[in-house]
C-alpha positions as CSV (number, residue, x, y, z in Angstrom):
1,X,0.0,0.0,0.0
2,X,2.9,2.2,1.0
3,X,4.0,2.3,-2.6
4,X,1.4,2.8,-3.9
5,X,0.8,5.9,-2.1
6,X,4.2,7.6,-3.7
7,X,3.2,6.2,-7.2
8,X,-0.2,8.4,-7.0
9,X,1.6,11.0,-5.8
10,X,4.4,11.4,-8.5
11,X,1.6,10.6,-11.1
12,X,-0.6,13.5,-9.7
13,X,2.7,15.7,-9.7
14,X,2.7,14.6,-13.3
15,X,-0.2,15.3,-14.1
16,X,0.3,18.7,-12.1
17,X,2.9,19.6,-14.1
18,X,1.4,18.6,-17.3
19,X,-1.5,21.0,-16.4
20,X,0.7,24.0,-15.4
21,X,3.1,23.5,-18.8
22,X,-0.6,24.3,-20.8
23,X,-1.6,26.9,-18.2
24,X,1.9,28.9,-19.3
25,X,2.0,28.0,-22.7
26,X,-1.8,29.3,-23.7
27,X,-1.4,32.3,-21.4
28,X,-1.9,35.8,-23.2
29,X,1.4,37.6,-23.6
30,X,3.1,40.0,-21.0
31,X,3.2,42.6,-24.0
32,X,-0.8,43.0,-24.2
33,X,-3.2,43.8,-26.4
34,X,-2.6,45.4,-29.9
35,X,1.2,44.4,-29.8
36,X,1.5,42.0,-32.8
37,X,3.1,38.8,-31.5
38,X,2.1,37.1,-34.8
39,X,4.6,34.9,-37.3
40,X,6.1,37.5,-39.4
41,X,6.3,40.2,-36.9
42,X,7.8,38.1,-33.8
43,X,10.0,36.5,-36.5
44,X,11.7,39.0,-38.1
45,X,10.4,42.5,-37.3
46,X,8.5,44.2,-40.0
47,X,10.7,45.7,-43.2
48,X,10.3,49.3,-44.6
49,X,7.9,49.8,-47.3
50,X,10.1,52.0,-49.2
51,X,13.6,51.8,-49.9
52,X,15.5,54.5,-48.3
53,X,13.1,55.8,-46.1
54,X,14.7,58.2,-43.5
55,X,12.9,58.6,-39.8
56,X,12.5,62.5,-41.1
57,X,9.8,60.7,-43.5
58,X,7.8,58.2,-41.4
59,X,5.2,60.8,-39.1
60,X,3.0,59.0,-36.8
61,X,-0.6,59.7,-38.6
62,X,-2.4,56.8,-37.1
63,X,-5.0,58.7,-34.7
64,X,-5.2,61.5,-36.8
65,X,-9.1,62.6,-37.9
66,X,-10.0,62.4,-41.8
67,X,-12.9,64.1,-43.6
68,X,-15.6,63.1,-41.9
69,X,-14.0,62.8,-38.3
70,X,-13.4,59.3,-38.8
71,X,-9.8,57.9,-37.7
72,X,-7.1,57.3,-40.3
73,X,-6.0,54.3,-38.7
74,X,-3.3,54.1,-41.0
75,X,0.2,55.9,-42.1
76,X,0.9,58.2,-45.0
77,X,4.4,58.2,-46.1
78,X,4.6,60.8,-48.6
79,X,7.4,60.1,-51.9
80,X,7.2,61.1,-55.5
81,X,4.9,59.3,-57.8
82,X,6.2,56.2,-59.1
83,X,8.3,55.0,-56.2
84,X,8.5,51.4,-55.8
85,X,6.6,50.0,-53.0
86,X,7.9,46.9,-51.4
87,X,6.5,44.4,-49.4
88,X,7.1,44.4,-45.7
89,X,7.1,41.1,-44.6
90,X,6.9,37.4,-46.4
91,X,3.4,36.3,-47.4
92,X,0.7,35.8,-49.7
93,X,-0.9,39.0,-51.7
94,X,-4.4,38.1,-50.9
95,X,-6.3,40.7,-52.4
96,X,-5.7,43.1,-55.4
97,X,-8.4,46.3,-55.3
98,X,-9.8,49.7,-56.6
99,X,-11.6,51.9,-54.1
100,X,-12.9,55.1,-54.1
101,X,-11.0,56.0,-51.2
102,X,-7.9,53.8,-51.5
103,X,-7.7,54.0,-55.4
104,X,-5.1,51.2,-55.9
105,X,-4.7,48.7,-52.9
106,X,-2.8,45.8,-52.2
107,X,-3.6,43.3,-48.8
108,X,-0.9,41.3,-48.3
109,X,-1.1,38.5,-45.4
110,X,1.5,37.4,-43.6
111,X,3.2,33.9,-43.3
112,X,0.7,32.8,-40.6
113,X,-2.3,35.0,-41.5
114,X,-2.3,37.1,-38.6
115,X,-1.6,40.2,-40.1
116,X,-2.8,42.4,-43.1
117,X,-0.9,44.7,-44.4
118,X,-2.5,47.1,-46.3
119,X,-1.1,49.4,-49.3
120,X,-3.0,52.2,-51.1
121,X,-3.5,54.8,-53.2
122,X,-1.0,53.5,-55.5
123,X,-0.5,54.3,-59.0
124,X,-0.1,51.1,-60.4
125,X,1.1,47.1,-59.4
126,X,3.8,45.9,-59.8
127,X,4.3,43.5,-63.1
128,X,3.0,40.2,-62.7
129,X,1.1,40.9,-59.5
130,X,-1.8,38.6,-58.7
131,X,-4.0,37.4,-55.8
132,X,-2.3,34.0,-54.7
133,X,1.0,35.6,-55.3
134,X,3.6,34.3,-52.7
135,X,6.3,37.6,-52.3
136,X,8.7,37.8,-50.2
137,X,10.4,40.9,-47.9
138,X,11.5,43.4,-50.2
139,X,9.9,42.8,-53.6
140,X,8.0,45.4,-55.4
141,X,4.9,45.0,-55.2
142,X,4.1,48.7,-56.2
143,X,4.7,52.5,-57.1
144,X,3.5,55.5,-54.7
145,X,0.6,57.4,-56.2
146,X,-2.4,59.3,-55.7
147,X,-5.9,57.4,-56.6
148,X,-8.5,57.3,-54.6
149,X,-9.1,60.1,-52.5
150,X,-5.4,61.2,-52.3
151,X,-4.5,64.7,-53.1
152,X,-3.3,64.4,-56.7
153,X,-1.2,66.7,-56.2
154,X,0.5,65.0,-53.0
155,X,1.4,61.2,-53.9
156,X,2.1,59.2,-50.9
157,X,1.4,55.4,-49.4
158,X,-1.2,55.2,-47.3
159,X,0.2,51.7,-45.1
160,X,-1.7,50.2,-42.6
161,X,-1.6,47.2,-40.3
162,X,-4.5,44.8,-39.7
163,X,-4.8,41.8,-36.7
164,X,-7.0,39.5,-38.6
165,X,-9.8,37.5,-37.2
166,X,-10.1,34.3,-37.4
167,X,-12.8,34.0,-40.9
168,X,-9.6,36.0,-42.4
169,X,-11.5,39.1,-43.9
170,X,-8.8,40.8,-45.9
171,X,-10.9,43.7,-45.6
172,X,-12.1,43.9,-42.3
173,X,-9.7,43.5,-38.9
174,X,-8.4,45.5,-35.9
175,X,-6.1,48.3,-37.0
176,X,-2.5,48.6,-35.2
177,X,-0.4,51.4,-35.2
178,X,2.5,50.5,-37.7
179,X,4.6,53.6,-36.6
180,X,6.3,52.0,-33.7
181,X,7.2,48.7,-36.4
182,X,8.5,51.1,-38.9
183,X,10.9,53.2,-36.6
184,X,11.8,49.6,-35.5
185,X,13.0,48.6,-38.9
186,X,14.7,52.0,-39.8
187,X,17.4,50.9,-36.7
188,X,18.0,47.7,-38.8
């Protein structure tokens, strides 16, 4: 009986164990909501969407109001027309559109379809860009213009970051202030 005893014991330490190891392991991250901790981002930081960009040209637009009051939600990185937009991250281009207010967009998920990224107002794709399209960091996708809504007389990207949900709307998802990801990679 006596051993017995000890062998319930060390299997309810286990089993103890066992339970505390999933307890840690599906516990929300220290760093919070809103902070992506997704794939691409907690892999390898996010990349600049421009060559060249200099911290004088990234300005933090995100809780800015628009038009109507509503929030931008988003980044505007001015640059002359026609200059080359790259992806930010590995992943799939999942949606190729024309908006009245974005003109020209591009949503580009990443590796694990957590994030959106979202390009717009731009004045054309990039040859041989098409939904489906794997890209990698780095590769055009894109050239800075001004459809849409844009100023035509002040071409710019318009970048935004989307958490997805889990029916992967490419259109639809919780902004997230890229500014802080984009000084990030300018220290790279």
């Amino acid at each position: 009986m006596r051993g017995r005893g000890v062998s319930l014991f060390f299997l309810g330490f286990a089993f103890g164990a066992l339970f505390i190891a999933i307890l840690v392991s599906v516990a929300p991250s220290p760093a919070g909501p809103g902070t992506p901790q997704g794939d691409g981002l907690e892999r390898q930081g996010m990349g600049l969407p421009m060559a060249g960009l200099r911290l004088s040209d990234i300005h933090d637009t995100f809780n800015e109001r628009r038009g109507s009051g509503r929030p931008h939600e988003a980044i505007d990185i001015m640059a002359p027309r026609g200059t080359p937009v790259l992806a930010v991250d590995d992943g799939t281009i999942r949606k190729l559109f024309h908006s009245r207010a974005g003109g020209l967009t591009v949503y580009q998920f990443d590796p694990g379809e957590i994030y959106c990224y979202y390009y717009a107002h731009l004045d054309r794709y990039a040859e041989g860009l098409a939904e489906g399209l794997a890209v990698k960091r780095g590769d055009r996708i894109g050239y800075v213009g001004s459809t849409g809504n844009a100023n035509p007389e002040a071409p710019h990207l318009h970048f935004a970051l989307l958490e997805l949900g889990p029916d992967k709307r490419w259109w639809k998802g919780k902004p997230i202030d890229p500014y802080p990801f984009l000084i990030e990679a300018l220290k790279k």
